[in-house]
C-alpha positions in Angstrom: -5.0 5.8 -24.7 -8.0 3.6 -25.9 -11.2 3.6 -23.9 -12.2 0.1 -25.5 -12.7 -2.4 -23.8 -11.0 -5.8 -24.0 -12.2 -8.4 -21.9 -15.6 -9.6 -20.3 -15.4 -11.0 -16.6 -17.3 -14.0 -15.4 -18.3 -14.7 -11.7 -15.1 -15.5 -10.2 -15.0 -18.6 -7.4 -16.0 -17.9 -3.9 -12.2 -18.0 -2.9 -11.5 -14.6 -1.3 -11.5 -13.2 2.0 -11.2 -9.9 3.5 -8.5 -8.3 5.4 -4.8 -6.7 4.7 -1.7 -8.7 6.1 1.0 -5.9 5.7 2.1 -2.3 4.4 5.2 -1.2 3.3 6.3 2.4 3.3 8.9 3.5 0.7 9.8 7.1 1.1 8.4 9.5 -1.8 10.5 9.1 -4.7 12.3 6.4 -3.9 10.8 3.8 -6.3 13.0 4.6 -9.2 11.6 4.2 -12.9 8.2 1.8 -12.4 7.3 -0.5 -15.6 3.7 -0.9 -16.2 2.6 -4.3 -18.3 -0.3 -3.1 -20.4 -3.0 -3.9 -17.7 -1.0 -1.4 -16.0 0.1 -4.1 -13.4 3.5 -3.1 -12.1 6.5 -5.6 -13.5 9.6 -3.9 -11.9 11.0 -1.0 -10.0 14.9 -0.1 -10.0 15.3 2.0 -6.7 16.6 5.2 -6.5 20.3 6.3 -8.7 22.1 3.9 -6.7 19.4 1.1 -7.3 18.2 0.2 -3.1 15.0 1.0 -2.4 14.3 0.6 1.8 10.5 -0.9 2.6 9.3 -0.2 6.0 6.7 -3.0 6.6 4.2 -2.5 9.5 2.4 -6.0 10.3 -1.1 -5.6 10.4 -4.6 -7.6 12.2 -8.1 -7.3 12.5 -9.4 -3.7 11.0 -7.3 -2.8 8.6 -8.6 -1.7 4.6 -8.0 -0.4 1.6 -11.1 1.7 -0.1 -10.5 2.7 -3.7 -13.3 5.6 -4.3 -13.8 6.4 -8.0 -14.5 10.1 -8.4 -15.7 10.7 -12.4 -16.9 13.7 -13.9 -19.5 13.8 -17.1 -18.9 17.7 -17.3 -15.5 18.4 -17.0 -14.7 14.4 -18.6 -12.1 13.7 -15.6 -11.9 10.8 -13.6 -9.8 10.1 -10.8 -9.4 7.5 -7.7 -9.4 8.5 -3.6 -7.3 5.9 -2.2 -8.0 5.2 1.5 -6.4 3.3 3.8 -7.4 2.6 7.0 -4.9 1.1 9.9 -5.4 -0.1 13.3 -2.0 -0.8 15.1 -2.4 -1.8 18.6 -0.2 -1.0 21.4 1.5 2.6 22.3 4.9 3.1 22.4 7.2 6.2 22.7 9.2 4.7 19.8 5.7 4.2 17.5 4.8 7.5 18.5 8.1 9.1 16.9 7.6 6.9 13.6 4.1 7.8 13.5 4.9 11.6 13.4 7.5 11.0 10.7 5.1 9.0 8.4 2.3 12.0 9.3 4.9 15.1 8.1 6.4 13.1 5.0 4.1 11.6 1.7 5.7 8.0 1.2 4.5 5.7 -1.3 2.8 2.6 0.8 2.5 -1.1 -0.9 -0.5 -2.6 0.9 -0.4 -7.0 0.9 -3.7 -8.0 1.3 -5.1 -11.9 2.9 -5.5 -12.9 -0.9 -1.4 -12.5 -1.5 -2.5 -9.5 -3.8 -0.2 -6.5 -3.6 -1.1 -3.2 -4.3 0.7 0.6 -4.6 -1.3 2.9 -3.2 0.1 6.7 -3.9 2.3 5.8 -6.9 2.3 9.1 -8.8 1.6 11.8 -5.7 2.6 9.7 -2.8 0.2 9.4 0.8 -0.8 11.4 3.2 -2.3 10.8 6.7 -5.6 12.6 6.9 -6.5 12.2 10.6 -7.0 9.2 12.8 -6.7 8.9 16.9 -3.8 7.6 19.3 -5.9 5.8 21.7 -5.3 4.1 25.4 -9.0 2.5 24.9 -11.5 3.1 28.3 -12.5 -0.3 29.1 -9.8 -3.0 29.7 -11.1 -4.9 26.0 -10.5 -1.9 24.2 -7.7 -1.2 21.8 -4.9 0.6 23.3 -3.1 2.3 20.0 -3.5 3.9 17.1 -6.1 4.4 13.8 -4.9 5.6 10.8 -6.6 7.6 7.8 -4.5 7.4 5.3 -5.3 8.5 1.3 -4.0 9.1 -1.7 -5.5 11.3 -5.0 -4.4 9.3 -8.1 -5.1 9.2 -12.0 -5.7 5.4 -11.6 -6.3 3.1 -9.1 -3.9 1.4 -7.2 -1.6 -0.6 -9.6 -1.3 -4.3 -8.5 2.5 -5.7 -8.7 3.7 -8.7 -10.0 3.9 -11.6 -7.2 4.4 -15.1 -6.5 1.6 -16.5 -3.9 4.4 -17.5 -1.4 4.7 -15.1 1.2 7.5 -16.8 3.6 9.9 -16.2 1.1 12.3 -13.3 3.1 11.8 -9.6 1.8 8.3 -10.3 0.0 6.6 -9.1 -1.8 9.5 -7.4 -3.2 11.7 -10.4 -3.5 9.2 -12.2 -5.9 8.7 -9.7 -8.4 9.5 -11.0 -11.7 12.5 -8.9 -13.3 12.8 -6.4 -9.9 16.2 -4.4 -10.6 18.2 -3.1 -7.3 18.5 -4.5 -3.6 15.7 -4.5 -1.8 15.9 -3.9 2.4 13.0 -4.6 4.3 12.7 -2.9 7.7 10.5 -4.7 9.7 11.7 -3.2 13.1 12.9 -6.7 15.0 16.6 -5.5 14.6 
């Protein structure tokens, strides 16, 4: 792998905004073989043997992130990424309680869609893990009554952004505008 580097950057336009729209949970090991272009964007997936791949998309609003912490070492010459995603999904419910506790025991890969129609994968090679978090009925009558989320990953690069279209009311995005995606693609998005 060369260390060179390739390009410069100039100061981008004032243009983007903060926030994430949506995650989508694909159990670990689902994703098939994953091209990389050679900015190591991804470029398509082909599912599992029988080519499907299922995306559980949780809709997401207000404080909701994604922190990518880069963790380098002079002395031992390693460098790695702490992927952390933080969720905030209001309202309790017996049924979100049961998903919840499946998503906490397994280590799915998660696609996070932020407010600038970027998509990343966060957990790629080594999948996520819920690291801790609260279910919360809130104390005053403002207060959030749901859950928080601590969610990271350990990878050997940061999160790899995918290959989209900007239209996001096209059904089953952002899977269904990835240039060259092989498979059938189901997105769960728990109104059936």
């Amino acid at each position: 792998m060369a260390c060179n580097l390739t390009n410069g950057r100039a100061l981008p336009c004032r243009e983007s905004v903060g926030g994430l729209r949506n995650v989508y949970f694909v159990e670990y090991g689902k994703l098939g073989s994953v091209t990389l272009s050679s900015i190591d964007e991804i470029t398509d997936m082909d599912g599992d043997s029988t080519n499907n791949l299922t995306a559980f998309k949780y809709s997401l609003k207000g404080n909701s992130s994604l922190e990518q912490t880069i963790n380098a070492s002079r002395d031992t010459g390693g460098v790695f990424f702490d992927q952390a995603l933080t969720l905030s999904l209001p309202r309790l419910s017996k049924e979100d309680n049961h998903e919840l506790k499946l998503l906490m025991y397994g280590r799915p890969h998660c696609f996070v869609e932020d407010y600038n129609n970027n998509v990343y994968l966060v957990g790629r090679e080594n999948g996520i893990s819920v690291s801790g978090g609260a279910v919360s009925s809130g104390a005053a009558m403002g207060d959030m009554s749901g859950y928080t989320l601590n969610i990271n990953a350990e990878e050997r690069q940061p999160a790899n952004f995918m290959t989209v279209n900007a239209d996001s009311t096209v059904d089953g995005f952002p899977f269904s505008e990835m240039s060259g995606l092989s498979g059938t693609i189901t997105i769960d998005d728990g109104t059936a």
